[in-house]
Structure formats: structure tokens, C-alpha cells
Phi, psi and omega in degrees: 000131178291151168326314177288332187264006159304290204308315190274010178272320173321303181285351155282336159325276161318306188286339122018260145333277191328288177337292178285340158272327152297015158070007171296334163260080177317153159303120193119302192322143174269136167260185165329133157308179190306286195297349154331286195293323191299301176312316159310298226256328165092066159220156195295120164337315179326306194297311163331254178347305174297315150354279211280355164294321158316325182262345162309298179358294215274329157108023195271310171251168186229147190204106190258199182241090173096322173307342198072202167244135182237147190293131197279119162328101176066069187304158180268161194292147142272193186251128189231135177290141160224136168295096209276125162306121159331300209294317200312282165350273183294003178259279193303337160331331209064040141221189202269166185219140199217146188220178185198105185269138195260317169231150167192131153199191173250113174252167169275106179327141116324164180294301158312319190276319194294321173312301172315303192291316188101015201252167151253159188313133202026033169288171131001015185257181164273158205207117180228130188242139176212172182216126121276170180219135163204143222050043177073007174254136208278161226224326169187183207215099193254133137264109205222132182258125185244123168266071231287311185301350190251298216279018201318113217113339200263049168220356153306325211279132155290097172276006181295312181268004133210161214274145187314335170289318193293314188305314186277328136338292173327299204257004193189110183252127188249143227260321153204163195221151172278081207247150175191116163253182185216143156235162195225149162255144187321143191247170166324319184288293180316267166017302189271304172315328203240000164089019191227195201265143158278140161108035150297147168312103145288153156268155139264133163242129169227116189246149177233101195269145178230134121271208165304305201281353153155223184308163164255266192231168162214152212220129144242125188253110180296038196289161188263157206306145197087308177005182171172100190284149174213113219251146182229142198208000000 
């Protein structure tokens, strides 16, 4: 899917959504076929289809084979992420918090990073490497993508004095996200950043946020050995 037709399934999206939480469209309902809504909305049948696998996805719609699509009935709760500030994180810990952007510039999308973001391959963002800290020991370790065009402002921004995480949490709330972990062992960078041998056990995260307007950010994050995630519902 091209970027533009990304966006406008986003906006199909959205609108959707809207519907279904202001109840013009009830639990149970069938709503418009694809080409109905392809025709509303000035869009690729394609586009339509991609909408509204987002709002299954989300458990929002129920979508059968000849039965059509209904708004879902009694949805089940899902889990739902919330992103944390870092600094918040290491304060209520009780320790003092401190960060360091290690790199910035404008780079040119990886291949990989651009497959996540929905972009093409060497366009343009900011590319920010950053360590928390706390109490002066490092707490985690970011290789992070600013999608300027989601993030508007964000080249503006001083990360020296607050960090890409907290500013883009703050400033910009996303409509859905790609997330995954992993452990990996510590590469030389990792290593050096976070103060530990390289190919110690890391856990890893990488996650990717979308709003209306496409990627947001893409993040991969590096935590220090030990780390210990602990989930609550």
C-alpha cells in the first residue's frame, strides 16, 4: 500500500471508529459493503478492506465471508498499551533521572526500519540515539526514528531538554501500534551504551506507533541487563 493510500485508510479509519462509538452504527449492525464505503469515502476498494481489517484487528468489527461486516457484539476487553515515560519510570523508582542524546541527524530510512514505518526506503527522518539513566547508571539504551510528517514540530524540538520520548507521548497520541520483543545479546554499541560486555542477554523492544497521519516513531530499545518487565490488568 502507498503512503497516501496508508493515510487514507487511517482516515477511514478514524471515521469508523467515530461511528461506532457514537452508536450511529450499534452492536450487532451490519454496516456498508466494501464498494459501498469505497464510493463514500473516493477510495480504492483496497483501501476500504485495509480500514476495516484494523478495526477487526482491534475487535471493533466482526467480518465473515458472504455474511458481511457487523459492528461486534459485546467486543472482548483487550489489552491495552500505554507507553511509559522513561523519566517518570526511573523517578518513581527513587532514583534521580538523567539522559544523554548520544546522536541526531537526518538520515535516510534502512530497509527494515522503513517496512515497519509503512515508508519508502531512504526517505528522510530523524534518527536519534539516546541512554537513560538513573542514578547515573544506564537504565536503557534507544535507536529511535521521528517521522517529522506524524510528529510536526519535531525538528524543533531540543532533546537535549526533553527526551523524544516523553515530547512525543505528551504531544502526539497513536491510534495503533507494532510492538515485539526479543532477547538478543549486546552488540559492541549496546555494550558500550548501556556499560555491560558485549553479547551479555538483553531483553529488546521494538515498537512502532501510527496516527492519522502515518508512522510516528519507530523505536528500538535496549534495556539493561536484569531489567525485569512486570505487567498488570
Amino acid at each position: 500500500m502507498t503512503e497516501r493510500n496508508a493515510s487514507k485508510a487511517q482516515a477511514i479509519t478514524s471515521e469508523v471508529r467515530r461511528r461506532i462509538v457514537d452508536r450511529e452504527w450499534r452492536q450487532g449492525d451490519r454496516i456498508p459493503d466494501e464498494a459501498e464505503l469505497a464510493v463514500e469515502f473516493g477510495v480504492a476498494r483496497a483501501t476500504v478492506n485495509k480500514a476495516l481489517q484494523m478495526l477487526a484487528e482491534e475487535g471493533l468489527l466482526d467480518r465473515k465471508r458472504r455474511a458481511g461486516t457487523h459492528v461486534t457484539v459485546n467486543p472482548a476487553r483487550k489489552a491495552t498499551l500505554t507507553i511509559p515515560i522513561v523519566r517518570e519510570q526511573i523517578e518513581q523508582a527513587g532514583m534521580e533521572y538523567s539522559h544523554r542524546v548520544v546522536a541526531q541527524r537526518r538520515s535516510p530510512l534502512p530497509a527494515d526500519v522503513a517496512a515497519r514505518m509503512t515508508l519508502p526506503e531512504g526517505r528522510e527522518l530523524i534518527h536519534l540515539r539516546t541512554v537513560h539513566y538513573g542514578d547515573d547508571k544506564p537504565f536503557q539504551a534507544e535507536d529511535r526514528w521521528i517521522n517529522p510528517a506524524a510528529a510536526p514540530g519535531a525538528e524543533a524540538v531540543d532533546f537535549q531538554r526533553i527526551t523524544a520520548n516523553e515530547w512525543l507521548v505528551r504531544n502526539f497520541p497513536w491510534l495503533h501500534a507494532d510492538m515485539a520483543f526479543s532477547a538478543e545479546n549486546a552488540s559492541a554499541r549496546d555494550a558500550r551504551l548501556l556499560e555491560t560486555r558485549q553479547g551479555t542477554a538483553l531483553l529488546i523492544l521494538q515498537r512502532t506507533t501510527f496516527n492519522d497521519l502515518g508512522a510516528i516513531t519507530s523505536v528500538r530499545v535496549a534495556f539493561h541487563p536484569g531489567y525485569a518487565m512486570i505487567a498488570t490488568h
